[in-house]
N, C-alpha and C positions, 0 to 999 in steps of 0.2 A: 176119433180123438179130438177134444176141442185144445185150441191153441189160444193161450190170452197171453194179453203182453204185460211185461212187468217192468217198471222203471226205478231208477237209483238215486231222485232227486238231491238228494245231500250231496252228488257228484258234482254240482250245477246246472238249478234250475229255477224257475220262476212258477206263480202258480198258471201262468198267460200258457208257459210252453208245455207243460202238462196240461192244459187244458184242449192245446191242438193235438195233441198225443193222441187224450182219453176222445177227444171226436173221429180222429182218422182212423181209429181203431174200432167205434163204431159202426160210422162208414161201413168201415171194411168188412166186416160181418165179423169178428170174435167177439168172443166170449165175454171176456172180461177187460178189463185195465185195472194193472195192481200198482201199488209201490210200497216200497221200504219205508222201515221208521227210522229215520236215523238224523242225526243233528248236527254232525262232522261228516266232510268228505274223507275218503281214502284213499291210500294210497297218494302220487305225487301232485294229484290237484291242488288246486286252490280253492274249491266250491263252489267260486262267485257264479252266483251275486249272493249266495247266503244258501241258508238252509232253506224249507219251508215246514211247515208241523202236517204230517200226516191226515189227522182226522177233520181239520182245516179243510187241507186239501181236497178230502173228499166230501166233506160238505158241501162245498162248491158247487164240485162235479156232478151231485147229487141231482140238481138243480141244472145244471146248465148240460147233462146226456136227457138220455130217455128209454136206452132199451137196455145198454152196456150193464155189465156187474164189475162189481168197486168193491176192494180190501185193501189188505195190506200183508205182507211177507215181510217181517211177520211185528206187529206192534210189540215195542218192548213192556213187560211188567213194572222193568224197573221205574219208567216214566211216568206212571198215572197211579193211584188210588183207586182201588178198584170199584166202588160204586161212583163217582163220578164216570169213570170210563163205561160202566156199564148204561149211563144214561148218554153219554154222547152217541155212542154207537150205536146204541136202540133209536135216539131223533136223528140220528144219518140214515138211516133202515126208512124211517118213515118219509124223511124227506126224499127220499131216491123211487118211495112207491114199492120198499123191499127189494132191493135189489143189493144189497149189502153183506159181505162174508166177509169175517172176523179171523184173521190170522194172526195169531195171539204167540209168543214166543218169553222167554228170561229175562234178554239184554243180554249180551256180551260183549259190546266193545267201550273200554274201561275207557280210552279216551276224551270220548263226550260226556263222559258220567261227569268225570274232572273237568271239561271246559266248560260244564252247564251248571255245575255244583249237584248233580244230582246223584246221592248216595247208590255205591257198588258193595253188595255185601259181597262175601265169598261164595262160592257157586251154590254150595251147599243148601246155605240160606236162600239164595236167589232160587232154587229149584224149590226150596220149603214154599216161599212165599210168591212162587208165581203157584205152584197147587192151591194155595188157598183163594189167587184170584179168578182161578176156573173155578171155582165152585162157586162163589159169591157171586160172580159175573152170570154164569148159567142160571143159579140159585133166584136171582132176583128178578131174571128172564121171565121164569116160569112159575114165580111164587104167583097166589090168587087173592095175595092176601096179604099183610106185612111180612116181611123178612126179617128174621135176625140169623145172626151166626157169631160161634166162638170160636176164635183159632187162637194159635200161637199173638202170629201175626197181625189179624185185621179182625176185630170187631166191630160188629152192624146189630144194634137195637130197635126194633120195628122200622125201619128203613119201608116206607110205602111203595116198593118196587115198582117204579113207575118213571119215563115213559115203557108202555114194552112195542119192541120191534111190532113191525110188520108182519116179519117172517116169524114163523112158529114151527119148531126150532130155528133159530138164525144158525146157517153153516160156522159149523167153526173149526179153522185148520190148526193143527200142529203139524210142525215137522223138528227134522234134528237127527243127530246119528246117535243119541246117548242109548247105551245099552240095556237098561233097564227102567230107569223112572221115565222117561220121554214114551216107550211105546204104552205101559201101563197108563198114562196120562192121556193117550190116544186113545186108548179103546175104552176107557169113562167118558171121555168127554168128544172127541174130535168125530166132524162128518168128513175130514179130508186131511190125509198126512201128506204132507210134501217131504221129497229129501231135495234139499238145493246143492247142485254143482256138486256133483257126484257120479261115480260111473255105477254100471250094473251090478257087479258084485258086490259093491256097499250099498245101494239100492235094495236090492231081493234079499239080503240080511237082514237091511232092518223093517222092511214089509214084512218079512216071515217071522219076525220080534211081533208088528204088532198084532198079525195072526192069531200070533199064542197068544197073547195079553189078554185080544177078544174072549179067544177061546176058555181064560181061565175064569172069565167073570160072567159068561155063558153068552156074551153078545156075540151076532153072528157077523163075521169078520167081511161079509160082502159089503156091509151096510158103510166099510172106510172107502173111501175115493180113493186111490195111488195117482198123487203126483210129480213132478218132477220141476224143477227149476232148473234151465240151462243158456249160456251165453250166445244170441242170435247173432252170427255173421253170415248174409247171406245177397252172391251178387249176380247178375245178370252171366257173370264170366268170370274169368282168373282176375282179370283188370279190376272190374268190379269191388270184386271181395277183397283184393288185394288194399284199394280204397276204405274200405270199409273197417278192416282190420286197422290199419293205421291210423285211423281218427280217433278211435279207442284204444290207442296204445297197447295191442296185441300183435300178435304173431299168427299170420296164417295156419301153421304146423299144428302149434296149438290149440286155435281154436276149434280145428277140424278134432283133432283128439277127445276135447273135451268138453265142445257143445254142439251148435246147431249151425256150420258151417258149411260153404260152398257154393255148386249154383244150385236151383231151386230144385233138382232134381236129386243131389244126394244131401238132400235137407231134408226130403219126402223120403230115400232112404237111411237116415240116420234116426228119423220118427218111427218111422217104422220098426227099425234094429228095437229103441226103445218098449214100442209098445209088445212086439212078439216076447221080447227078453223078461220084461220085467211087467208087464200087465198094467202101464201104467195108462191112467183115462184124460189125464189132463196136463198137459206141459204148461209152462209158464214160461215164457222168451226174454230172455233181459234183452232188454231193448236200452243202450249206454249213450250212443247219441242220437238225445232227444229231437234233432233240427232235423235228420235224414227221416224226413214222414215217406219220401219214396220208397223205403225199406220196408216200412209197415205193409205197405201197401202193396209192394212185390210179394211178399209171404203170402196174404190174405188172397192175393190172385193165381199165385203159379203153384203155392207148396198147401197152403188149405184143404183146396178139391179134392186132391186125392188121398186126402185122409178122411175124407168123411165117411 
């Protein structure tokens, strides 16, 4: 099972303290370091010192790691244009040396649409007009030659599809619990569905959605990754974790319920639980406070190993 860590920076962060994150994670031997797109904090914070932008962010990172893989969980559509965003993330791809997966999602949270002025259609529209940014985006990836396309929503007239990534295909994740367009949109387009913060039986429902989706358009369903997104509390002891829960304003009881809680030994079996249950190959750890690098770094030493 590979473990990567995923951060919430719109909670409160800088680009200085994701940058020591995305190194101690390094370090450590995981996989990846992700983060959110998001432009508002949640929930009771304050955010400060501000937002940062995503793709920014990984830029950066691109540049200042070396081995680490770098996306996001999951960039909104509503936020970018889709051949613009298809050319950022192809020269993050290359400035990283390939090492770049694209976790592409709708947008859902109306909030920041409002405090950024950035138009919210209704869902309906947002599902129409993020399908036509997976195809454009992919479309321009792999064209050999000018691009065009007609949609509803977005037209592109010989667009010279150009930079293209590194990667050939560049991973691309969805995830989501939607019943019907989400897994069909997985098994066209995605190398990796994630469900976030979710238990098992909403999990193995909608893996067994995108199953069928594969299976109706003849793609063989091994070729999706199953992932998972789940809330890291994890401490040396009761003391520990007790610590640990309270900095992120949670509750022990809960976190054990419904993520990756405890000491490092029913963290290795709680991953476990996951992987036998639901055949998942790739967890993703929200990682909430960003200044506790000892945390990263207890995982990657005590709960890692014995999932390899």
């Amino acid at each position: 099972m590979e473990l990567r860590i995923f951060t919430e920076p719109q909670q409160g962060a800088t680009y200085d303290d994701l940058l020591r994150v995305a190194r101690t994670a390094e370090d450590a031997g995981y996989d990846a370091f992700f983060r959110s797109d998001h432009y508002l904090a949640m929930g009771d914070g304050d955010g400060l010192p501000g937002p940062t932008d995503a793709w920014t962010t990984l830029a950066g990172l691109a540049r200042e790691t070396s081995r680490i893989r770098l996306g996001t969980l999951m960039t909104a559509a509503t936020f970018r244009h889709p051949g613009p965003l298809a050319i950022t993330v192809a020269q993050v791809d290359q400035m990283s040396g390939g090492r770049v997966e694209f976790g592409f999602g709708t947008g859902w949270f109306e909030a920041e649409h409002s405090a950024y002025g950035i138009p919210f259609p209704p869902v309906g529209e947002r599902f129409d007009r993020y399908a036509e940014q997976l195809e454009v985006i992919t479309g321009l990836w792999a064209a050999e030659g000018p691009y065009s396309f007609e949609g509803e929503h977005h037209r592109l007239v010989d667009a010279p599809a150009l930079p293209k990534p590194v990667q050939s295909p560049l991973p691309v994740l969805i995830g989501g619990v939607g019943a019907k367009r989400t897994p069909a949109l997985a098994a066209r387009f995605a190398t990796e569905f994630n469900l976030p913060f979710q238990g098992h039986d909403v999990a193995n429902r909608q893996f067994t959605r995108v199953v069928e989706a594969c299976v109706e358009i003849g793609r063989d369903p091994a070729e999706v990754i199953r992932s998972a997104a789940l809330v890291l509390c994890v401490g040396r002891d009761d003391a520990e974790v007790a610590r640990r829960a309270a900095a992120i304003g949670r509750e022990v009881d809960e976190l054990r319920a419904n993520g990756i809680a405890g000491t490092p030994a029913e963290a290795v079996e709680r991953l476990s639980e996951w992987r036998e249950k639901t055949g998942v190959d790739r967890v993703y750890l929200q990682v909430l406070d960003l200044a506790d690098l000892d945390h990263v770094e207890l995982v990657a030493a005590e709960v890692a190993p014995a999932l390899a």
